[in-house]
PDB file of N, CA, C, O and CB in Angstrom:
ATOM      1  N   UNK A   1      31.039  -6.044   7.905  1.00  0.00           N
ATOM      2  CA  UNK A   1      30.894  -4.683   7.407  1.00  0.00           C
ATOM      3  C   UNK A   1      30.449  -3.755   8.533  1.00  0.00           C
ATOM      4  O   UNK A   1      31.114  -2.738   8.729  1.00  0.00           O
ATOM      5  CB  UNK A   1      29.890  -4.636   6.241  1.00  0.00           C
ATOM      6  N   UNK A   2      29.425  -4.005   9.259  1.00  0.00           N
ATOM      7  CA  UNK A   2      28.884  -3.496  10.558  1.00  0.00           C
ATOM      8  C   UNK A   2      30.261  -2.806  11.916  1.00  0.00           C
ATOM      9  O   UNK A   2      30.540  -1.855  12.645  1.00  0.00           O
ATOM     10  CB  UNK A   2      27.952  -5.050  11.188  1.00  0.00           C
ATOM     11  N   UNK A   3      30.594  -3.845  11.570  1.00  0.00           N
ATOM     12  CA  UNK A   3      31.954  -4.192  12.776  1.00  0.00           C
ATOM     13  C   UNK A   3      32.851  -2.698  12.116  1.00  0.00           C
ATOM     14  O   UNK A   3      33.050  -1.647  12.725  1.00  0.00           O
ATOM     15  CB  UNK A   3      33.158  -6.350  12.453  1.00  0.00           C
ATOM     16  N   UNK A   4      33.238  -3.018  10.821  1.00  0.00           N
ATOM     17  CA  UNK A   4      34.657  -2.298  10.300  1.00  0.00           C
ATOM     18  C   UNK A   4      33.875  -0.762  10.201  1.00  0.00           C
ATOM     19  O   UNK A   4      34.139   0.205  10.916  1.00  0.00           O
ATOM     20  CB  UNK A   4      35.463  -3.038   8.460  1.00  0.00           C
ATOM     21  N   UNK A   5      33.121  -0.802   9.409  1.00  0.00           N
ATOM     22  CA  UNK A   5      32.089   0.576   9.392  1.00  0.00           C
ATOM     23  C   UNK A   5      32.332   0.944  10.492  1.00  0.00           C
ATOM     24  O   UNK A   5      33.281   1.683  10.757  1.00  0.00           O
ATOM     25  CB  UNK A   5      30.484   0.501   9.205  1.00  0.00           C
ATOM     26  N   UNK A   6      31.675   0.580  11.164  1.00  0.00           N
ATOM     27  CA  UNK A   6      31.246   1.509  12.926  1.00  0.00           C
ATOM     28  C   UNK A   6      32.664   2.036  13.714  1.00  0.00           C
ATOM     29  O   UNK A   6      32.976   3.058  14.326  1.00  0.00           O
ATOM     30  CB  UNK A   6      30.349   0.100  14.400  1.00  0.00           C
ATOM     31  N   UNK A   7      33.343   0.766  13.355  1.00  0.00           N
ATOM     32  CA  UNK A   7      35.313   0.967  14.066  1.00  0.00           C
ATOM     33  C   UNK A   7      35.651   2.411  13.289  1.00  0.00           C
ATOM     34  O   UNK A   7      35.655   3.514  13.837  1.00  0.00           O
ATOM     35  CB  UNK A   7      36.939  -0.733  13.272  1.00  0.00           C
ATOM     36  N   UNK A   8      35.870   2.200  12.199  1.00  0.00           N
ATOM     37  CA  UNK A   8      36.299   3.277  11.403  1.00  0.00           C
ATOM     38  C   UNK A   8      36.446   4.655  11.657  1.00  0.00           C
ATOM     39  O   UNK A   8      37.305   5.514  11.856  1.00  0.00           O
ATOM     40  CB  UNK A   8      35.666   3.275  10.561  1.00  0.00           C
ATOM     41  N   UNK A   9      34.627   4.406  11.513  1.00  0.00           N
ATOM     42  CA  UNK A   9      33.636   5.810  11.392  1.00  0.00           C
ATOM     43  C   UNK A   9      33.908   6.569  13.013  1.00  0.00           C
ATOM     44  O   UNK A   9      34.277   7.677  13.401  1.00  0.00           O
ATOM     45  CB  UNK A   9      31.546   5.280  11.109  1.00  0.00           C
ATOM     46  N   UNK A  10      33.633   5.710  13.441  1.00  0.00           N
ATOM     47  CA  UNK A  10      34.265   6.217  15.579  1.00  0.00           C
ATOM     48  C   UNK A  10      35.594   6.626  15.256  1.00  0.00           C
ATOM     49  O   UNK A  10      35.699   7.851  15.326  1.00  0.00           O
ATOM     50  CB  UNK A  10      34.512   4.510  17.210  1.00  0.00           C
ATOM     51  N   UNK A  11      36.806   5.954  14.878  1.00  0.00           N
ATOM     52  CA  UNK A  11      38.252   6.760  14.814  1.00  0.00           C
ATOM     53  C   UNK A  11      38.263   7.800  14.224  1.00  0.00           C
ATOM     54  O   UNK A  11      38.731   8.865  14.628  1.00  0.00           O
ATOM     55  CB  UNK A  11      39.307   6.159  14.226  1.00  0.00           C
ATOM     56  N   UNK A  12      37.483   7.471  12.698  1.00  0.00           N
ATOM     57  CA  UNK A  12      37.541   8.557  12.297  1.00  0.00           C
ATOM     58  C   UNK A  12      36.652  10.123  12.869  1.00  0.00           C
ATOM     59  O   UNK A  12      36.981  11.206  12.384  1.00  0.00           O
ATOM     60  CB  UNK A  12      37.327   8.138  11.144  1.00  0.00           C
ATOM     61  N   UNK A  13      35.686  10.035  13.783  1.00  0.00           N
ATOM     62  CA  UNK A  13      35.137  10.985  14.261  1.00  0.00           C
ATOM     63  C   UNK A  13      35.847  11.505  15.729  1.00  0.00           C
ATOM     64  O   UNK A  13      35.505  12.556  16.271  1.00  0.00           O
ATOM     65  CB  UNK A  13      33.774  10.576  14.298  1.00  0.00           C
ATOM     66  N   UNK A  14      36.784  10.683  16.220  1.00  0.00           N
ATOM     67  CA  UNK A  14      37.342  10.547  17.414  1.00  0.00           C
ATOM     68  C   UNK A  14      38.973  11.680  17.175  1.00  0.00           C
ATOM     69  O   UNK A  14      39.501  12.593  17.811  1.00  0.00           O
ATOM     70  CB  UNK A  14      37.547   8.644  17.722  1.00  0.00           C
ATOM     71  N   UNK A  15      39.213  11.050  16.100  1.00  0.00           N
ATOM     72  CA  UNK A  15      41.046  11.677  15.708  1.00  0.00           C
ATOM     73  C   UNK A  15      40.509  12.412  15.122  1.00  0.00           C
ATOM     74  O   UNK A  15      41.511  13.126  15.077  1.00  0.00           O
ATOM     75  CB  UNK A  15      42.424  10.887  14.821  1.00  0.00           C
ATOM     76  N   UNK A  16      39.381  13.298  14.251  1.00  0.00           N
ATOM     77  CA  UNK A  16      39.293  14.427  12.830  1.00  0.00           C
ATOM     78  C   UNK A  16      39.629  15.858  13.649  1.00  0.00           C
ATOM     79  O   UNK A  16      40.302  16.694  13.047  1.00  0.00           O
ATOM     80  CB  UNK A  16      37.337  14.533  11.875  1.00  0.00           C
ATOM     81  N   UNK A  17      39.224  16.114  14.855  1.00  0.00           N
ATOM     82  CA  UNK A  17      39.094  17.172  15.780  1.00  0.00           C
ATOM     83  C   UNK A  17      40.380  17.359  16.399  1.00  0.00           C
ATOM     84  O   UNK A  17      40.712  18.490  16.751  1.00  0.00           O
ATOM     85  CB  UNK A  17      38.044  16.931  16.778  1.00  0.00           C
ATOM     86  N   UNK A  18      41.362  16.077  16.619  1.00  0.00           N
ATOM     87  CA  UNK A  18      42.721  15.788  17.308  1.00  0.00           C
ATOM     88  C   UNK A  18      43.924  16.648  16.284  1.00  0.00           C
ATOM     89  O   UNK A  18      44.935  17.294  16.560  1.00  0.00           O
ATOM     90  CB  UNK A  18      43.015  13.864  17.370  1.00  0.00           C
ATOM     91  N   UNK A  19      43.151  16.237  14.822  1.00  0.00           N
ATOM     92  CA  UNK A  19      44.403  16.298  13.463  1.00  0.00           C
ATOM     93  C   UNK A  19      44.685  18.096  12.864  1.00  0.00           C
ATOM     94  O   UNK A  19      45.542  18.465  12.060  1.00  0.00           O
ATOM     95  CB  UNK A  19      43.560  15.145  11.712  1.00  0.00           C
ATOM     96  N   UNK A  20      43.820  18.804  13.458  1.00  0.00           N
ATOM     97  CA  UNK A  20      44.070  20.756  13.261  1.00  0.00           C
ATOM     98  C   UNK A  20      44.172  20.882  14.905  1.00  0.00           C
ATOM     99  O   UNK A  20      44.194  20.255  15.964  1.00  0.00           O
ATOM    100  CB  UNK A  20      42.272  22.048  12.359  1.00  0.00           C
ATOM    101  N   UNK A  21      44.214  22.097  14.325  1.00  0.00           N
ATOM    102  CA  UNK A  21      44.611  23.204  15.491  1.00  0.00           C
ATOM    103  C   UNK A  21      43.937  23.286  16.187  1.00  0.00           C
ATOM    104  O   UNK A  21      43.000  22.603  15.776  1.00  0.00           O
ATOM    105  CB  UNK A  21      44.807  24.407  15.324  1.00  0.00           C
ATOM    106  N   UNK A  22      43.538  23.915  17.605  1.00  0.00           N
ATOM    107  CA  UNK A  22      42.881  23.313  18.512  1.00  0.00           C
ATOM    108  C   UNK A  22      41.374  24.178  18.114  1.00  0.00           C
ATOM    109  O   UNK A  22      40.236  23.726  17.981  1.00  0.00           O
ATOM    110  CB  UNK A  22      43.641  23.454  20.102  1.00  0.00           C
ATOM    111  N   UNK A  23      41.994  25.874  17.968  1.00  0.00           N
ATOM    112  CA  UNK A  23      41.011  26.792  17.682  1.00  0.00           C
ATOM    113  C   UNK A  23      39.789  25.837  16.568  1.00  0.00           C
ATOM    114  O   UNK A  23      38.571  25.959  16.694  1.00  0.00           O
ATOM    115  CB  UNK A  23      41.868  28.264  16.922  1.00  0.00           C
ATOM    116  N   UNK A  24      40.521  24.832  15.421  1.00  0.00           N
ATOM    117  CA  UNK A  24      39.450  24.501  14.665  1.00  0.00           C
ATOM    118  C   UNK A  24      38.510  23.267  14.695  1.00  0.00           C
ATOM    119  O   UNK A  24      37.620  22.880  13.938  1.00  0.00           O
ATOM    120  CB  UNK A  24      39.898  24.548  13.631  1.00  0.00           C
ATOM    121  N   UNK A  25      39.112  22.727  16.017  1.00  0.00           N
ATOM    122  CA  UNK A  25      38.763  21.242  16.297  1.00  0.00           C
ATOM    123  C   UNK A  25      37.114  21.497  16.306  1.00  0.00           C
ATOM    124  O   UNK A  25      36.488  20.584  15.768  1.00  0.00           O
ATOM    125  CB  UNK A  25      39.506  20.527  17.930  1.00  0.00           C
ATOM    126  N   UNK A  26      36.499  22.340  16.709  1.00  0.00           N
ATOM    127  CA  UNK A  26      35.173  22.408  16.962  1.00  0.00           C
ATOM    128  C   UNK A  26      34.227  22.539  15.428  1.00  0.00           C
ATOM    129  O   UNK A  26      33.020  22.373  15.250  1.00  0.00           O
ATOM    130  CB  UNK A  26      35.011  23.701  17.998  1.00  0.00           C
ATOM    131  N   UNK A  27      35.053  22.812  14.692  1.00  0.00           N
ATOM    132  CA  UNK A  27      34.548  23.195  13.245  1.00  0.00           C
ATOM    133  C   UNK A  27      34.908  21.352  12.487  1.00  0.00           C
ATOM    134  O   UNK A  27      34.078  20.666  11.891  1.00  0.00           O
ATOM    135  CB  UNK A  27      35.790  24.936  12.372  1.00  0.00           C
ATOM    136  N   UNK A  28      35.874  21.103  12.681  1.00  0.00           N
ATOM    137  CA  UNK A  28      36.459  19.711  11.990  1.00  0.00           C
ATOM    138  C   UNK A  28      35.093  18.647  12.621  1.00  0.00           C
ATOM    139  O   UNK A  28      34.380  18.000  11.853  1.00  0.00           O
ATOM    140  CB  UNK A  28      38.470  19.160  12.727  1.00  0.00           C
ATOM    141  N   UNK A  29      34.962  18.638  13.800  1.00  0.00           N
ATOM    142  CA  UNK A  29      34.400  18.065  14.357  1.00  0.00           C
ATOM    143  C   UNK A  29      33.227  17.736  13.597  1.00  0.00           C
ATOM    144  O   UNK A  29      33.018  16.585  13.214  1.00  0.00           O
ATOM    145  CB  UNK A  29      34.355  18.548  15.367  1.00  0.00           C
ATOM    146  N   UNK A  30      32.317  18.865  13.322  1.00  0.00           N
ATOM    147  CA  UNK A  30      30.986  19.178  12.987  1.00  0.00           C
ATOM    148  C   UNK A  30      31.497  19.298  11.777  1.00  0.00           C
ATOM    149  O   UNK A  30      31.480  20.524  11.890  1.00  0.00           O
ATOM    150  CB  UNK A  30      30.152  20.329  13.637  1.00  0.00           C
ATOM    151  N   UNK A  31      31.974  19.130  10.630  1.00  0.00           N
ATOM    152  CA  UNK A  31      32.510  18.926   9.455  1.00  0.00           C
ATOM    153  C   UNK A  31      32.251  17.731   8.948  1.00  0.00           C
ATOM    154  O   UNK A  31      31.626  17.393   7.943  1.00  0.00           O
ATOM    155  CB  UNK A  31      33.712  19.121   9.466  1.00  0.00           C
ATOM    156  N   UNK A  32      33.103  16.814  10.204  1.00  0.00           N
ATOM    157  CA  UNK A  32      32.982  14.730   9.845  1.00  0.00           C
ATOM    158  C   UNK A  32      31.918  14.565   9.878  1.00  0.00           C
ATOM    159  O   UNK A  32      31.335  14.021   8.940  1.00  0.00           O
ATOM    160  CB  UNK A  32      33.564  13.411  10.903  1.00  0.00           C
ATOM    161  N   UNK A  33      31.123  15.095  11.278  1.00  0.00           N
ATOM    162  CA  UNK A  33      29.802  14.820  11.553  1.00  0.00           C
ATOM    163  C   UNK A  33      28.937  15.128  10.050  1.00  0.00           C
ATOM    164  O   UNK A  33      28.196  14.236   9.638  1.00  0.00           O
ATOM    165  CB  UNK A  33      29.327  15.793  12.898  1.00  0.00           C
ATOM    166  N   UNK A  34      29.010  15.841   9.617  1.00  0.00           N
ATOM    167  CA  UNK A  34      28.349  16.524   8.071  1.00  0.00           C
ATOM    168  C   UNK A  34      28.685  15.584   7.194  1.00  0.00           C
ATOM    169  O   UNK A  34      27.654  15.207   6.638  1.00  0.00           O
ATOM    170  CB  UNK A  34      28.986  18.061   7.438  1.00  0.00           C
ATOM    171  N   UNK A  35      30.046  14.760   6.611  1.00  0.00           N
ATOM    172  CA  UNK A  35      30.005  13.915   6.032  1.00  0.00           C
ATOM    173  C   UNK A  35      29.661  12.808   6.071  1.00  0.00           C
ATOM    174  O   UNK A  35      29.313  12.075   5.146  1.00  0.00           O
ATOM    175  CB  UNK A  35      30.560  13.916   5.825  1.00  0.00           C
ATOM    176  N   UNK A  36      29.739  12.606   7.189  1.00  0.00           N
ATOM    177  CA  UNK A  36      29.463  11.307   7.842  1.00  0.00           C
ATOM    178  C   UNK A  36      27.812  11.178   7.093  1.00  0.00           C
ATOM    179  O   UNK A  36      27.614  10.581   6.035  1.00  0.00           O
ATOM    180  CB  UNK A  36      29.583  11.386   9.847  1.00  0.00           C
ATOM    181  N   UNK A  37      27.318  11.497   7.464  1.00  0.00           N
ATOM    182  CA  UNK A  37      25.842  11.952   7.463  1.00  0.00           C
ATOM    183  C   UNK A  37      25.624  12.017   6.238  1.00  0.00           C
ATOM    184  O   UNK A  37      25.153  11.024   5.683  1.00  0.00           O
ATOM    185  CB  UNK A  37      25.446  13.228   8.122  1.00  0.00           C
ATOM    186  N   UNK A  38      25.805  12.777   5.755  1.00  0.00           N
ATOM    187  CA  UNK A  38      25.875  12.950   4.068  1.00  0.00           C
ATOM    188  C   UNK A  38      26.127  11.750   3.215  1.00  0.00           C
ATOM    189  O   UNK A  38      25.434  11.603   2.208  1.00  0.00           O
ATOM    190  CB  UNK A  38      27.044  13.909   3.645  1.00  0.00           C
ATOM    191  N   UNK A  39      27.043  10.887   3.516  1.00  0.00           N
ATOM    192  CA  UNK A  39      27.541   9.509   3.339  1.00  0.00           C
ATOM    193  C   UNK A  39      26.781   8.170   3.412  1.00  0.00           C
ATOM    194  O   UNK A  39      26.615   7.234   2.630  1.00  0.00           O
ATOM    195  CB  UNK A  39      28.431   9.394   4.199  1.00  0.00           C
ATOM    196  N   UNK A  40      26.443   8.415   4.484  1.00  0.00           N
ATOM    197  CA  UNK A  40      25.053   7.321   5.102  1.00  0.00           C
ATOM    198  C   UNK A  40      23.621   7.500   4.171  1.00  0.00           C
ATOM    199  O   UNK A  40      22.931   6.567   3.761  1.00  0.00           O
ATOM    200  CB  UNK A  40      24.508   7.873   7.012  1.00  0.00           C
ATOM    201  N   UNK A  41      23.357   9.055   3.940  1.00  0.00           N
ATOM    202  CA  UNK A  41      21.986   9.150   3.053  1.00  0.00           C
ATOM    203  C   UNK A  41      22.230   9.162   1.702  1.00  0.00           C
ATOM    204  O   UNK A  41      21.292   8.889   0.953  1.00  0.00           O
ATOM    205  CB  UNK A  41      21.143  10.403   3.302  1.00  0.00           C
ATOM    206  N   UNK A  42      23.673   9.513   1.089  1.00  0.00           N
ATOM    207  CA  UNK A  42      23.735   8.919   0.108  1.00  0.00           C
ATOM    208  C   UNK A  42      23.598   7.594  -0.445  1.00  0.00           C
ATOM    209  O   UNK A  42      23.126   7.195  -1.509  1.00  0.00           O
ATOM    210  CB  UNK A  42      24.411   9.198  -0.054  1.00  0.00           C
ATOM    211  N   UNK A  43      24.148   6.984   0.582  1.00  0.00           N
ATOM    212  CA  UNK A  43      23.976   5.242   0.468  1.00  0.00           C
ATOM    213  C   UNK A  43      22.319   4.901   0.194  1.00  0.00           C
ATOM    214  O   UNK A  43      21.830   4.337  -0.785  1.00  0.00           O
ATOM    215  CB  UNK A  43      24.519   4.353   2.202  1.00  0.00           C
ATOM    216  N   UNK A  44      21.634   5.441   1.398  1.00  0.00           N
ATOM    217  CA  UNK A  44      20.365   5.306   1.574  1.00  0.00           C
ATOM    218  C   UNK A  44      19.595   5.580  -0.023  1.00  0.00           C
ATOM    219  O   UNK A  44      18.837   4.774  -0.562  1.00  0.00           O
ATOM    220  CB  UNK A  44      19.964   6.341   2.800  1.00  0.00           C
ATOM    221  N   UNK A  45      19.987   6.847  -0.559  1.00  0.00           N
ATOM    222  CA  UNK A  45      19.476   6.939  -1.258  1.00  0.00           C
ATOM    223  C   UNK A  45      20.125   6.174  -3.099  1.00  0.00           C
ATOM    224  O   UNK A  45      19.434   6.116  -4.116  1.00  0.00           O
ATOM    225  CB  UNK A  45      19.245   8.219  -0.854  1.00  0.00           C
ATOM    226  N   UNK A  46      21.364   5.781  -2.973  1.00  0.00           N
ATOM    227  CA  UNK A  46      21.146   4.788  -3.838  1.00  0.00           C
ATOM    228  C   UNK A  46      20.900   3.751  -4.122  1.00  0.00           C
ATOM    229  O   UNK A  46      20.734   3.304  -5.257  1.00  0.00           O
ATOM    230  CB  UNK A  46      21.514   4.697  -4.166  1.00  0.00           C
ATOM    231  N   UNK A  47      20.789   2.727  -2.211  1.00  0.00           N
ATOM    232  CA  UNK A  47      19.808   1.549  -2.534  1.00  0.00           C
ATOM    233  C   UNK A  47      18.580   1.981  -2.871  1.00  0.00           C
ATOM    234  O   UNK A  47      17.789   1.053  -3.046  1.00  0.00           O
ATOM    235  CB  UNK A  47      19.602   0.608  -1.445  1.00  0.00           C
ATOM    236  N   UNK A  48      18.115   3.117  -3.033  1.00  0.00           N
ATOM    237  CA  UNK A  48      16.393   3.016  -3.311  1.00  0.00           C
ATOM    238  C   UNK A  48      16.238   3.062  -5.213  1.00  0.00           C
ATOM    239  O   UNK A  48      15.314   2.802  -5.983  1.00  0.00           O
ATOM    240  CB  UNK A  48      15.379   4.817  -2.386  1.00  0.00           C
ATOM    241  N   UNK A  49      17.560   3.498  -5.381  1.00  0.00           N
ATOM    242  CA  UNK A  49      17.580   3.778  -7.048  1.00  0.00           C
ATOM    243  C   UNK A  49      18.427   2.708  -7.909  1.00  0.00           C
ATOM    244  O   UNK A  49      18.391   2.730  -9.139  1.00  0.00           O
ATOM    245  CB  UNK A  49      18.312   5.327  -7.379  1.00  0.00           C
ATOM    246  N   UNK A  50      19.096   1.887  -7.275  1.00  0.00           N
ATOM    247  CA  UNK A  50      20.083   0.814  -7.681  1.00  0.00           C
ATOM    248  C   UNK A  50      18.926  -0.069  -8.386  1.00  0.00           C
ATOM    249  O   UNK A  50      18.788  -0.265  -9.593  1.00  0.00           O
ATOM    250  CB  UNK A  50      21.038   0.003  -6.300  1.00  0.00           C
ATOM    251  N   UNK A  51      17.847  -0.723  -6.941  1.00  0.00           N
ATOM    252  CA  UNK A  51      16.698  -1.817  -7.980  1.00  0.00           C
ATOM    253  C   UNK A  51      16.170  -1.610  -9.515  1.00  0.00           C
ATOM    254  O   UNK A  51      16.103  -2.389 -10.466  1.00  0.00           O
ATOM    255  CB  UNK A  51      15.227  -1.842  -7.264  1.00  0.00           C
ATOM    256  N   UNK A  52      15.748   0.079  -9.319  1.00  0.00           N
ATOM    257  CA  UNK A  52      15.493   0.758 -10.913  1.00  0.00           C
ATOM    258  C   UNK A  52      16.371   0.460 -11.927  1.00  0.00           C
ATOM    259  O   UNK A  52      16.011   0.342 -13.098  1.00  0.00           O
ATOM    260  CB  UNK A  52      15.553   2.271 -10.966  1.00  0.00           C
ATOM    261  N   UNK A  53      17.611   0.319 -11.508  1.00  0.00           N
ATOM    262  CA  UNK A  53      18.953   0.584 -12.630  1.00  0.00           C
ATOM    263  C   UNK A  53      18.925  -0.716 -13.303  1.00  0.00           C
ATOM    264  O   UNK A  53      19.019  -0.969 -14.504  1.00  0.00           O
ATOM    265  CB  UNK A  53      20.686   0.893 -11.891  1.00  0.00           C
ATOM    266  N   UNK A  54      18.757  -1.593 -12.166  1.00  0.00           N
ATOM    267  CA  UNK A  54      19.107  -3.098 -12.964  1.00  0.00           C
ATOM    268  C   UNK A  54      17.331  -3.881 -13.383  1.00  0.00           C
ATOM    269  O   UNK A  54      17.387  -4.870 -14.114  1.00  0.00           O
ATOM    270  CB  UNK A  54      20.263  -4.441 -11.475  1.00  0.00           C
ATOM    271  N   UNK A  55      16.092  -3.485 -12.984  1.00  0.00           N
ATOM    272  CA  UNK A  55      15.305  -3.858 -12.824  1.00  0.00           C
ATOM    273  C   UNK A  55      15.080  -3.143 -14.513  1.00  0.00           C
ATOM    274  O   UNK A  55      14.912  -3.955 -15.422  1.00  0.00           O
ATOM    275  CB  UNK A  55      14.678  -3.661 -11.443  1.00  0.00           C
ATOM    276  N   UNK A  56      15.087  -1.690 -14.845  1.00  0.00           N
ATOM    277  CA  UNK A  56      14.896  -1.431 -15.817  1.00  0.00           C
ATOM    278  C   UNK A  56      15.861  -0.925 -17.797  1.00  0.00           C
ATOM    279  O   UNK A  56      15.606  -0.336 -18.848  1.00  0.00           O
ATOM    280  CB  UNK A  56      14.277  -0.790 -15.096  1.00  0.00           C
ATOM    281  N   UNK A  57      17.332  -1.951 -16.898  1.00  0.00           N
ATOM    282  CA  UNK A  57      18.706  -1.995 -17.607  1.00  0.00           C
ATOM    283  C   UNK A  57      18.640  -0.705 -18.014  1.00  0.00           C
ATOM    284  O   UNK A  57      18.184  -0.458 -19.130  1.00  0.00           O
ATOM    285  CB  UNK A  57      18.980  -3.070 -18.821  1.00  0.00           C
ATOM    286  N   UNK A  58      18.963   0.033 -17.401  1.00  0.00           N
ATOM    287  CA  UNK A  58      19.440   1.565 -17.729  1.00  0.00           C
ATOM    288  C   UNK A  58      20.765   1.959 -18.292  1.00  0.00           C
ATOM    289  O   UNK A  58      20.985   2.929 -19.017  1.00  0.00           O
ATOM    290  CB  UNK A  58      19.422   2.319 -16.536  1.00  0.00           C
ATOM    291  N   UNK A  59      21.638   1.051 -17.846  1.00  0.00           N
ATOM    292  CA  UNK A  59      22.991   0.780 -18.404  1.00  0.00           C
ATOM    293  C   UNK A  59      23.170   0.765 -19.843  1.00  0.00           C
ATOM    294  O   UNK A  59      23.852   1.465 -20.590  1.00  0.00           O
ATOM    295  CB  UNK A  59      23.440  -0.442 -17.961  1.00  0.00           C
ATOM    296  N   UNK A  60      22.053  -0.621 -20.126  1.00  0.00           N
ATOM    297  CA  UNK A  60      22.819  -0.997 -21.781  1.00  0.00           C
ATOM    298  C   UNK A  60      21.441   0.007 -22.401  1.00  0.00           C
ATOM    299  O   UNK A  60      21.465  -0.014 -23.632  1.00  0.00           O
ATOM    300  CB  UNK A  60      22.896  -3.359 -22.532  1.00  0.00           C
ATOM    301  N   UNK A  61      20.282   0.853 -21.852  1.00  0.00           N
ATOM    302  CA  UNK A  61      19.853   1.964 -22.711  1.00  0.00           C
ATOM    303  C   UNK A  61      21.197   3.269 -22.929  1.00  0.00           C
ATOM    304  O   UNK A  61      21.441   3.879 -23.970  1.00  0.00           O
ATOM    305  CB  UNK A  61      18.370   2.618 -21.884  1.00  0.00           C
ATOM    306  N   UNK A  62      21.697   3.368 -21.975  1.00  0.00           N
ATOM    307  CA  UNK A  62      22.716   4.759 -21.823  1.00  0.00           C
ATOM    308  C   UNK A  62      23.823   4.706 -23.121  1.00  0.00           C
ATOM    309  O   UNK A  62      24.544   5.655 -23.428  1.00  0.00           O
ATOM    310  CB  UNK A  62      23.744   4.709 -20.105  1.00  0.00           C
ATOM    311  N   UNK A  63      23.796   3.367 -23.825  1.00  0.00           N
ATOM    312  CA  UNK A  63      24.928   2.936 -24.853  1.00  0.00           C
ATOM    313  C   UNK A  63      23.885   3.459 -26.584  1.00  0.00           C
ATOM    314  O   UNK A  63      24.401   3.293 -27.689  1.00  0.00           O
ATOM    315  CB  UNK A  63      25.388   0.643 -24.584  1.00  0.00           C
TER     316      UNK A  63
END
């Protein structure tokens, strides 16, 4: 996961700036960078809420 993640995430931050126009490459750029980011603390922040979900079956209350 480490390996494919990191490969990815580099192409994909490497080609996002390559794939518009040149004028917008600087905006695309800092765009990925924003998701990227955004992506990672989302994660972050649903391992901290996932243990709750199953620790306090929130699932079969929601039914």
């Amino acid at each position: 996961m480490a390996f494919t993640s990191g490969y990815f995430s580099s192409l994909g931050m490497m080609y996002t700036p390559q794939s518009v126009e040149p004028q917008y490459a600087m905006t695309a750029g800092m765009f990925a960078a924003a998701m990227l980011i955004t992506g990672i603390f989302t994660g972050i922040l649903f391992s901290m809420v996932f243990p709750m979900v199953v620790q306090y079956n929130f699932l079969a209350w929601l039914h």
